[in-house]
N, C-alpha and C positions, 0 to 999 in steps of 0.2 A: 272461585275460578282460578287456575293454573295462573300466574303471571306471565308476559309476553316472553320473559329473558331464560325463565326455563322450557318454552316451547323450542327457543332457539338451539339450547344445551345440548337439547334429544332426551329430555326427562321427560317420559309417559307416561300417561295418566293411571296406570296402576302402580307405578312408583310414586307419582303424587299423593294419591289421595288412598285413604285406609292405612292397614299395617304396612302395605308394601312402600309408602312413603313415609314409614318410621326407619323401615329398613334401608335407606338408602342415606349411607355417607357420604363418598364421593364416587365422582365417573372419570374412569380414564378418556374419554373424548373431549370433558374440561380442563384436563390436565395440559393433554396434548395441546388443545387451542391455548391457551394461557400461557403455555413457554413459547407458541407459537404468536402471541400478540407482543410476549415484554420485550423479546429480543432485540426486535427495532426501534423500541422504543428508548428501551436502555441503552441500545447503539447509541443513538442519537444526542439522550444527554448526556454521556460519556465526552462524546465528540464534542459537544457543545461546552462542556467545562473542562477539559485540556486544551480547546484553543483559547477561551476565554484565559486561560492562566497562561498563555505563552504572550500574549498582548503585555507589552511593557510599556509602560509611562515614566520613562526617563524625567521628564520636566513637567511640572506643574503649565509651563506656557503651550505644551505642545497638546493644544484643543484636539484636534484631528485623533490622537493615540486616546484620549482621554474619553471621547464623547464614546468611542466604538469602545472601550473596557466596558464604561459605566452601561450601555447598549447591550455586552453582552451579558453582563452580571441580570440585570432587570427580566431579558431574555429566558436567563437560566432561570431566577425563581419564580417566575412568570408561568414556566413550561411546571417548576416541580410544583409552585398553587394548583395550576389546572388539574394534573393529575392526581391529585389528591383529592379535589373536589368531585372529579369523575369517578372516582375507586370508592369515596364516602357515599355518595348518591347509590350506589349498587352496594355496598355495605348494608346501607340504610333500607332497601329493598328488600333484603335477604332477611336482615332482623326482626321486618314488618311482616312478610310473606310466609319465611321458607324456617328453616332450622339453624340457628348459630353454629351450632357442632358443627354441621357442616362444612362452613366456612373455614373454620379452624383444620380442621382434618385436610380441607382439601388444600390448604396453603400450607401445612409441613409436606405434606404429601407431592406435590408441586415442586416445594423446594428440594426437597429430596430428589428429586428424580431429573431437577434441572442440574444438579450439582454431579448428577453420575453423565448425565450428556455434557456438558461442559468437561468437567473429564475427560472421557471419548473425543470429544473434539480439540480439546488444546494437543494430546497427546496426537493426535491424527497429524495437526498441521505442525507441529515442532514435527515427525517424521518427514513431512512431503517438504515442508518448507525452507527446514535451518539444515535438515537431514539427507535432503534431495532422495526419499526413497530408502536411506541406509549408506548412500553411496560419502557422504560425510561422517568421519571417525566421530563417536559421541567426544563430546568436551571439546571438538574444533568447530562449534557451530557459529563464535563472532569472528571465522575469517571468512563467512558468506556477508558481512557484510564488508569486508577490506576497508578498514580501515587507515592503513597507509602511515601518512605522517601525525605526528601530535595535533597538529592544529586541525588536521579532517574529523575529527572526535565529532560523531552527531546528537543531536540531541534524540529524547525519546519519540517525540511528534517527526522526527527525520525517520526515524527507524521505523517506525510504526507507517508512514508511507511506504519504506521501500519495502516491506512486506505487502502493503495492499499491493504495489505496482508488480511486485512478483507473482501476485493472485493474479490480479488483472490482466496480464500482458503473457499468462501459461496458455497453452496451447487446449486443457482441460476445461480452464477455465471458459474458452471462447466457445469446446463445442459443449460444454453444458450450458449455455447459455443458449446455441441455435438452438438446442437440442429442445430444448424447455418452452422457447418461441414457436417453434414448430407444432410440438405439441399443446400449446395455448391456445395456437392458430387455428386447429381442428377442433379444438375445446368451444371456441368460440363459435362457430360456426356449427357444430352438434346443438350448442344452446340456443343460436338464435334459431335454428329449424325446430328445435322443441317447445321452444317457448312459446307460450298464447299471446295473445292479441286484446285488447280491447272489446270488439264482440264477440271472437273467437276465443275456447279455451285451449290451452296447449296441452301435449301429451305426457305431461308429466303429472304426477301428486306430486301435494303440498312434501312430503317429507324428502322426494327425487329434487325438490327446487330449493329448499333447502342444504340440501349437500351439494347439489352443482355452485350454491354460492359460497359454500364455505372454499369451495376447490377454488372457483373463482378468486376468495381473500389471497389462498394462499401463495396464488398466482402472483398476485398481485403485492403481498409481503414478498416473495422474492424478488421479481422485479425493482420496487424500492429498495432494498440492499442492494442490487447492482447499480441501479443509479448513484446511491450513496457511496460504494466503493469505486464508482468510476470519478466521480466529484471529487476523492480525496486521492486519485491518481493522476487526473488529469489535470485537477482543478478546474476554475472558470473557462478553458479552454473545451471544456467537452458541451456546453452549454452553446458555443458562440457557434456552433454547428446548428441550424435550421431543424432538420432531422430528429437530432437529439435531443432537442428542446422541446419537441415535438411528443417524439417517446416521453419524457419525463412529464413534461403537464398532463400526455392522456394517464398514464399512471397513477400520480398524484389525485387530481381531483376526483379519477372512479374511487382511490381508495379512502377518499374523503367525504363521498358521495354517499357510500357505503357505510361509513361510520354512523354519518349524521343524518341518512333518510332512512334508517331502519323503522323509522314508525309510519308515515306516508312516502309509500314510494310513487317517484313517476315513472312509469314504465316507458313514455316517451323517452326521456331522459336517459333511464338504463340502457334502452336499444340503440341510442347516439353512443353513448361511451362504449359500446362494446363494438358497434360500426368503428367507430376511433382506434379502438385498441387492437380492431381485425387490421384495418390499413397500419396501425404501427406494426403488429405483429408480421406481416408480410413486408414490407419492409426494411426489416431488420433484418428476414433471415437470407432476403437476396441483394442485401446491402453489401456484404461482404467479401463475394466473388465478381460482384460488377467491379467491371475497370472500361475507363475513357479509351477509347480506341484512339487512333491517329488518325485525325483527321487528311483530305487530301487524297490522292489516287497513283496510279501507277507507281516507278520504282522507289521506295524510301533510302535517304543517304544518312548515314551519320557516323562521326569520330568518338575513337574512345573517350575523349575530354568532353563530349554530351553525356555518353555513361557516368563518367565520373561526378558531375555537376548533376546530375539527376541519384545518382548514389547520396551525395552530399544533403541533397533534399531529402530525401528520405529520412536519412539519419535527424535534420532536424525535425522531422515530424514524429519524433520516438517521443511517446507520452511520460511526463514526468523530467523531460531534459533540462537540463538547470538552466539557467538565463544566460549565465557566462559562458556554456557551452554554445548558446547556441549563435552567440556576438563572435564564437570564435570561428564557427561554420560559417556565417557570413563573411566573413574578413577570406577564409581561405575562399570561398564561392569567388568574391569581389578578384584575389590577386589571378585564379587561373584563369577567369573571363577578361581582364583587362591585360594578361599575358605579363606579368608582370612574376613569371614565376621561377623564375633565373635573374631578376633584376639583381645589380649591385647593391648592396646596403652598407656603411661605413659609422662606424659606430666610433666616435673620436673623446678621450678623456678634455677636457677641456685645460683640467688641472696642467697637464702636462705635453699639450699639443705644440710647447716651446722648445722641448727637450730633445722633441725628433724632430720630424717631418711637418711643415708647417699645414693646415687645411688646404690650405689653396694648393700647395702641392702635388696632396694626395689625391687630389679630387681631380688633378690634371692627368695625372698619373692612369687616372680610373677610366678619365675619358679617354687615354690612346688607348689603354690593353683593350677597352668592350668599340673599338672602331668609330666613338664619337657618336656612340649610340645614342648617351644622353645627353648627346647634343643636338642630337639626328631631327629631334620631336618638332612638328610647326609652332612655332609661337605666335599665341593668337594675337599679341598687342602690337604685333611687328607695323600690320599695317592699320591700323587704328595708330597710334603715333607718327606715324609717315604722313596718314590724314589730316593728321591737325598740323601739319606743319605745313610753308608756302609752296605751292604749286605755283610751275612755271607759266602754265597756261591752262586755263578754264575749262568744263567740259565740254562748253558748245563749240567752242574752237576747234578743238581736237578731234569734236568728234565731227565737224564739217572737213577736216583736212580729212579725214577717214574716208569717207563719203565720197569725196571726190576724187581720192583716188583709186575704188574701188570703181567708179562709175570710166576712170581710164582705162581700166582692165579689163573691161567688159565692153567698153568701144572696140580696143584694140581684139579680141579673143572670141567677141560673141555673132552668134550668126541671128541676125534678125529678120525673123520668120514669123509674120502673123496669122498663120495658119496651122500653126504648131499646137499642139493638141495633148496635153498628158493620157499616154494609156491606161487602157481599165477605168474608163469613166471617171477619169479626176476631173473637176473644174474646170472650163474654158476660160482661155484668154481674154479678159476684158477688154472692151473695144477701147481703142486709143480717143481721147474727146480733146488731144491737145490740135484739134485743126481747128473749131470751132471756137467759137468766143469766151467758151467756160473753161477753164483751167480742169484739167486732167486729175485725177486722187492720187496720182504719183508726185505729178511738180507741186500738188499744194502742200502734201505731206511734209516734200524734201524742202521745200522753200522754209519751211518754221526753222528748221537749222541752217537756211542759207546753203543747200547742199547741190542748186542746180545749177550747173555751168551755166555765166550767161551769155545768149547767143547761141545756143544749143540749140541746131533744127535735128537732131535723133534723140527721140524719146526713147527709143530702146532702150540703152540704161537704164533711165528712170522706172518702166516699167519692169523691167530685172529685179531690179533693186526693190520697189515698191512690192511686188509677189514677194519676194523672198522675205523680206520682213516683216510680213503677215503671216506666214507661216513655217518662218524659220526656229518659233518656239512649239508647234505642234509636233506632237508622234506620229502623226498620219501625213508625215513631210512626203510630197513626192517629190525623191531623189534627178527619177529618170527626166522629168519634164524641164528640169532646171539644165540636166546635163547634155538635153540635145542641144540646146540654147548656146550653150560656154562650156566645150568641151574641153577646151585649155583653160585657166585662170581660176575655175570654178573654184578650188582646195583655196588659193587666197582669200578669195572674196566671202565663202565664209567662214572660214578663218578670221578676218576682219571682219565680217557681222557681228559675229557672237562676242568677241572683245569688245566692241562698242556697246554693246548692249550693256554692258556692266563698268562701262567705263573705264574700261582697263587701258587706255591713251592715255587717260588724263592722269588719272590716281600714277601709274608708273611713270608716267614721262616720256612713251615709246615714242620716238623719231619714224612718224610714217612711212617716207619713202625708204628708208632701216629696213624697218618691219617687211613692207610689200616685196622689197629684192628677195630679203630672207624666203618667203614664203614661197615665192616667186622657184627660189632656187631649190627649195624644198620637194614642188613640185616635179620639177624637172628632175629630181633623183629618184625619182618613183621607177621601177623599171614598168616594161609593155606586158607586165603580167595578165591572166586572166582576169583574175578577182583581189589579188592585193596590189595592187594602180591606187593610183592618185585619185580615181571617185569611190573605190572605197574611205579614204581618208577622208575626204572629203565628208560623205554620207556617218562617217564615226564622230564627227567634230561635231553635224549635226547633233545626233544621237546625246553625245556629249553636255552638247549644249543644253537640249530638252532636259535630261535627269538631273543636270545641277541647280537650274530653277527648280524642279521638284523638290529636291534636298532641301532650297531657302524658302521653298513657300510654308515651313512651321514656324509658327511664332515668333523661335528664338533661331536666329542665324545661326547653321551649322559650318559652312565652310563662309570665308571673306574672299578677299582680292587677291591674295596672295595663293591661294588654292585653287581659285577659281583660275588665275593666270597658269599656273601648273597644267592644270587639266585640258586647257586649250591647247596650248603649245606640244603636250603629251597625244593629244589626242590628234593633230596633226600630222606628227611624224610619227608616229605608233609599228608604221611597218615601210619607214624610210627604206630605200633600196633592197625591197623585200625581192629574190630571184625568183620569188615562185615554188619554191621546193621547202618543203618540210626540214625541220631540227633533224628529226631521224634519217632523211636522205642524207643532210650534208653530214653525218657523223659516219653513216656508215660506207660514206664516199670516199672518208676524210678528205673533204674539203676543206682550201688552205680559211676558207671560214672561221668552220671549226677547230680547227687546229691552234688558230689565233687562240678562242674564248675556252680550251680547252674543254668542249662537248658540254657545255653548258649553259644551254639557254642561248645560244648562239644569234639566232636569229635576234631576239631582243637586243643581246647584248651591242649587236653590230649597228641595229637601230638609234639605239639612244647615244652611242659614241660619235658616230657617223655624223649624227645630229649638230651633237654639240659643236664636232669640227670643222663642220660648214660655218654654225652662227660664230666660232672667235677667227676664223677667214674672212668673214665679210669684210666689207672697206669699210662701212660703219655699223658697228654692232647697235642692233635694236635695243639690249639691254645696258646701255653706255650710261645710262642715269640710275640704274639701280645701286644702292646700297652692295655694299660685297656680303653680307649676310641676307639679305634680299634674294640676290643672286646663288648663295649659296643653299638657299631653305630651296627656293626652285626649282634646283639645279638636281636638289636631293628628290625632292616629291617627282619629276619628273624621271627619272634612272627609276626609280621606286612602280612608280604605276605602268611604264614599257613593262621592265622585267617580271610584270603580274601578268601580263596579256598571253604568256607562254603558257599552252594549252595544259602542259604538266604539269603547275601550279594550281591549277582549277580546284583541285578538292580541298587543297591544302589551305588555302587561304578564303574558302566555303566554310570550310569548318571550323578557320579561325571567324568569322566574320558570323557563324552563329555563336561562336564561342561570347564574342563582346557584348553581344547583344543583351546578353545575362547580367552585366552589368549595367549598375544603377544610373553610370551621368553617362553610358554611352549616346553619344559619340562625342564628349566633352573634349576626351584628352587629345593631346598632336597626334600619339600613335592611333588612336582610333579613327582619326581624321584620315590620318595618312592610308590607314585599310580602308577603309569607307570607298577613296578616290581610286583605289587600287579596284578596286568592283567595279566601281560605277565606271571607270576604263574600261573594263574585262569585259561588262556587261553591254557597253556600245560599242566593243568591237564585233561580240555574235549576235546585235540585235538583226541582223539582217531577216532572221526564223521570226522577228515578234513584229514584225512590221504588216501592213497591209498586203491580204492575201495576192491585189496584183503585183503589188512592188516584189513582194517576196520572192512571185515566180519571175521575176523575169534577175532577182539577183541569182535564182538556184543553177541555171545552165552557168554561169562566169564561174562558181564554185568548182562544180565538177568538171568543167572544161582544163581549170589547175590542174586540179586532180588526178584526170588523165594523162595528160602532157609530162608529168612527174611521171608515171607509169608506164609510158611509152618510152624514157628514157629508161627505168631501171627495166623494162623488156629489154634494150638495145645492150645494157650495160649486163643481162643477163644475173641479175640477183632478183630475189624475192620481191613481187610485186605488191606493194600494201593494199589494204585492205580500200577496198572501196575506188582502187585507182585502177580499176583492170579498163583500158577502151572497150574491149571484146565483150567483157562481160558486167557489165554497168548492173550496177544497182538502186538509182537512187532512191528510189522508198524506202528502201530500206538504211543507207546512208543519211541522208535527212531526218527518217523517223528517230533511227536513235539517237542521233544529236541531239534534238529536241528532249528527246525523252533522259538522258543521261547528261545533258551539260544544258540546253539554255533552261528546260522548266526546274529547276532545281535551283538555277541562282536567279531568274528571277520570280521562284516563288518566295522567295528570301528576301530581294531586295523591298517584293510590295508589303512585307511584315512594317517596314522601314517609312516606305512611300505609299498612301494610299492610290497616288496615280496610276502608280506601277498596277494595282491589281483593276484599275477603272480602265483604262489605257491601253497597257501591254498585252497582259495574261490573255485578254478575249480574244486577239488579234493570234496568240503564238499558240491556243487551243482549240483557234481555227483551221489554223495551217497543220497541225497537229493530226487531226481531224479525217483533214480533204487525206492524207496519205495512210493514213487506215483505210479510209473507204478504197482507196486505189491499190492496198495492198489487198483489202479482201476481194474485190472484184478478181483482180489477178490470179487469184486462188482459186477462185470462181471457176473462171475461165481454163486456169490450169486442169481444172477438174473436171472440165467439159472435151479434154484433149488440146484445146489448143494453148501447146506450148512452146510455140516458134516465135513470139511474138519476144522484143528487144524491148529494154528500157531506151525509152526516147531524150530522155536526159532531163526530162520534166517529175519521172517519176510514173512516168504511162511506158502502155507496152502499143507497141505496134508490128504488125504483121510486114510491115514493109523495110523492116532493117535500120538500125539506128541513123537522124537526123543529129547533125551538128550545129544545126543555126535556129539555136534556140531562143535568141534573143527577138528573129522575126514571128514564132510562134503567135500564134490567134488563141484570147483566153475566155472564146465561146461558150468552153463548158461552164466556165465559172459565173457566167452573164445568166446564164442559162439558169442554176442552178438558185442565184439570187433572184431572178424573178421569180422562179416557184415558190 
């Protein structure tokens, strides 16, 4: 009977048996398979004993170098026993079966013919490889690998990669690779439709299923060489990919499968790996035009310093990049995300720092010419040290003197109305219980700090004060219900909430009645503007308030008291004696404004000055107990966070504030702190667009009532009317839409990267409002499209047939009632 190993060969049975099996010496189909089985074989222990010989054992102590030699040596004759014993065993078949000539014949014959392809190949890739085609003069082929200085000398295991990785990473290389996947792809799925079944037989003979599996091997021999040369380009790194790991085990074990179930096969088993090898095979070859989209919707922003940092990545993901390069891409990622890429650096001999200029000189020297920049930075221990030293008085103290002079201001200021009702369905007034014999949730709360006057028959305070501190840390603050109450005082009082809350009396030492004059006076420079007044200020401080708890509600405190103190007092006066007119009105009025801050930033500018020279006028400065460096880090973060609120800063300081983000301890450092509070400003100056749908509408008429009032003047003044300030010709959906769309969604999609509140919180609130003026712009279109196009922007952002209304603030927000019950 034929033996099973020449049925495999293609030896037929009239070359077996009779003359015509004396005439047969050898086949070229075992030729071909047999250089087609040694080559990866011989790869492999090639591979196997040049890394084994690059393993050095310096010290007999060093275990670790020693166990992995002696591991790979065992390895080595491990692999050359086996094959010896597999090649004797088929030896030994052949001598018992077949013809020894044979054998002999066909192994010079073999070697012969592998040493002329070997040939043909070494000469093929010395042309494409050291040669590039021709386009390198013969005898300059080791300046393809630049070598450089004496000590860059690589070794041959060096070389010998950076040729694989020159295979690997050619453009040839990649499409004969889909190329070969693709058509695998279809290979495999022609087989599994041809293949039989268990009760079914399939459309093939025995000798069609036979060559579909040799095609199959050979599949499968190339695939493991790509594996293999991607392993010694990538190294362990091309494994630590899910995918590829994937790829290589379905690979591996079919062609292992194959080796060792040639005598009982499972055909279950076969039709799983080849299910496997169809999902790797499809996989791969649309693995490498897929890319991540950008998450997110409408308009995308980004600075070339994102290009650049995304360039930089890239480059570290170039396969085969040495270690030290890629500690050096990180170092450069780190200095242009933390902006630190103009920093000063001073490099002093020590030896001879007596001969010139002494350190301390130089370094004082470095701080005038960069403007005290590196001195500029918050130091976090300032107020941790301040803490551990004696306070003049406690915090319940402090914060009851607070309390009760907040509860004066609101005697004096507030109008007490128990029938006063927040618009838009906010929460009712809770019934007053101080008549009755049970103590009220306002005086029991305030009495725990001793905060109620005694002798006090008006509760109003109390209950002021009591609402307001229950939801003077929400985002869903209503502004308006607070300010029909106390329409004067309102900017101090929470102003003085939110400092109390963090103790910022006691930890600084502020002298209350100081404080309250200041704020007091504060308010009173506010002009009778539409929308930048003193209850905007007011409503910013809140805003203010809310995102700094955010900031500290991580683990690890982000800003202290000394930041925190910045922010309040910043976010107080932010648009001090603001006229009402835009940067670009007073520049091109030149207004003596501008003319002071020379057209820049003017408004800011005039705010935060203006500021300061109220608080060193007062008769007793609030900040009379602070340290002068205290004073002076404050002093700085406050100038700092106004002058970021100017609308023409917006991108720049977005795109530094994505820039940091990149980096590893943001927001560790002072300058990162100091950007951080410069947003979270910026950001409760325009939260007025992310607030609740009604609050919202009824801030959007004060807006564009500004607005106008600016554009009726430069009517009067007879220059160009800005955009969005025409009375006549109002637009607000379209005014509002794109603000949203080009300045608040954009930084606070950014901030809730930061804060998850922000995107629990804010986001749903400002892609509602968002939303409602899409729908009012497409209706509008609607309508325009139905002829009627007389109809005015109402100042709400509706059109109406009866001519534009200015008293927008009494407007009915029916529809919206309407619209939430459906």
């Amino acid at each position: 009977r034929k033996p099973v190993f020449l049925q495999e060969w293609g030896v037929s049975d009239s070359d077996f048996d009779g003359d015509g099996y004396d005439d047969l010496v050898f086949s070229w189909p075992v030729i071909a398979l047999a250089i087609v089985w040694h080559l990866p074989i011989q790869f492999l222990l090639d591979a196997l004993i040049i890394y084994t010989g690059t393993v050095r054992v310096d010290s007999i102590q060093d275990v670790a170098a020693s166990v992995k030699k002696c591991g790979l040596q065992y390895l080595a004759i491990l692999s050359f026993v086996t094959l010896v014993f597999l090649v004797g065993i088929k030896m030994f078949q052949l001598y018992t079966y077949g013809r020894p000539q044979m054998l002999w014949v066909t192994f010079f014959a073999t070697v012969w013919v592998d040493q002329i392809r070997n040939l043909v190949v070494q000469t093929g890739l010395w042309f494409v490889l050291l040669r590039r085609c021709g386009q390198v003069p013969v005898g300059n082929e080791a300046s393809m690998f630049d070598p450089g200085e004496e000590d860059d000398a690589k070794s041959p295991v060096e070389v010998f990669r950076y040729v694989i990785l020159l295979v690997t990473d050619s453009k040839v290389f990649e499409r004969c690779i889909y190329s070969l996947v693709g058509l695998y792809a279809l290979f495999i799925l022609v087989q599994m439709a041809l293949a039989g079944s268990a009760n079914e037989p399939g459309y093939l003979t025995d000798e069609w299923e036979l060559i579909l599996e040799d095609i199959d091997t050979v599949f499968l021999i190339v695939f493991t060489v790509e594996i293999v040369l991607r392993l010694i380009s990538d190294g362990l790194d091309y494994l630590r990919d899910v995918w590829n790991l994937f790829d290589a085990t379905v690979v591996l074990v079919s062609l292992g499968f194959k080796f060792y179930a040639s005598g009982g096969r499972s055909l279950a088993m076969f039709r799983l790996l080849r299910l496997f090898r169809l999902v790797s095979a499809i996989r791969k070859a649309g693995g490498g035009s897929s890319r991540k989209a950008k998450s997110g919707a409408g308009i995308q922003f980004s600075s070339p310093v994102e290009r650049v940092l995304e360039i930089f990545k890239d480059i570290r993901e170039i396969k085969g990049l040495p270690v030290a390069m890629r500690d050096n891409i990180d170092w450069c990622v780190d200095i242009i995300a933390s902006n630190r890429l103009y920093a000063i650096s001073v490099d002093t001999d020590k030896s001879k720092q007596w001969e010139g200029f002494p350190e301390t000189e130089v370094n004082e020297w470095i701080r005038l010419a960069t403007d005290g920049s590196t001195d500029g930075a918050v130091r976090d221990n300032d107020l941790e040290t301040f803490l551990l030293g004696n306070r003049r008085r406690t915090a319940a103290d402090a914060n009851n003197q607070v309390v009760n002079t907040m509860v004066e201001v609101i005697a004096a200021h507030g109008i007490d109305s128990h029938d006063v009702t927040s618009n838009g369905g906010a929460k009712k007034e809770r019934k007053d219980r101080h008549d009755g014999n049970e103590p009220s949730q306002a005086q029991s709360s305030f009495k725990m700090i001793g905060a109620v006057p005694s002798g006090s028959a008006d509760a109003f305070p109390i209950r002021f004060l009591d609402e307001l501190s229950e939801t003077i840390g929400e985002w869903d603050f209503n502004f308006f219900h607070f300010e029909e109450r106390l329409p004067r005082g309102l900017l101090p009082v929470v102003t003085m909430k939110s400092a109390v809350v963090y103790d910022l009396f006691a930890i600084f030492d502020v002298p209350t009645p100081a404080f309250r004059d200041f704020m007091l006076k504060i308010e009173e420079g506010y002009n009778d503007a539409a929308f930048h007044n003193a209850s905007h200020a007011a409503d910013v401080v809140q805003a203010m308030h809310v995102l700094m708890q955010w900031i500290n509600s991580k683990p690890q405190q982000v800003i202290n008291g000394q930041d925190i103190f910045a922010g309040v007092l910043a976010a107080a006066a932010h648009d001090y004696e603001h006229p009402g007119f835009s940067n670009q009105f007073l520049t091109r009025t030149k207004h003596p404004m501008a003319l002071r801050y020379n057209d820049s930033m003017v408004l800011e500018n005039h705010h935060v000055s203006s500021t300061f020279f109220v608080l060193l006028n007062m008769k007793q400065d609030p900040m009379q107990n602070l340290t002068e460096d205290q004073f002076k880090q404050i002093r700085r973060m406050m100038i700092r966070m106004v002058l970021a609120t100017d609308i023409a800063n917006h991108f720049t300081e977005l795109s530094l504030l994505k820039t940091k983000m990149n980096s590893k301890d943001f927001p560790a450092k002072g300058q990162d702190k100091q950007l951080l509070m410069n947003m979270l400003l910026h950001a409760a100056d325009v939260s007025n667009s992310a607030r609740p749908f009604e609050t919202f509408m009824k801030w959007v008429p004060r807006v564009m009532e500004e607005m106008f009032r600016q554009g009726d003047v430069e009517r009067l003044r007879q220059i160009p009317i800005s955009m969005y300030h025409d009375r006549l010709h109002p637009n607000t959906m379209r005014c509002q839409g794109s603000f949203m769309d080009v300045i608040a969604l954009p930084l606070w999609t950014v901030l809730g990267q930061i804060m998850p509140e922000v995107r629990e919180n804010v986001l749903p609130h400002l892609n509602e409002n968002r939303e409602y003026y899409s729908q009012q712009e497409d209706e509008f279109k609607r309508q325009s499209g139905e002829g009627d196009s007389s109809g005015k922007d109402d100042g709400r952002g509706r059109r109406s047939s009866k001519g534009t209304s200015h008293n927008w603030v009494r407007k009915s927000l029916r529809f919206k009632r309407a619209s939430k019950k459906s």
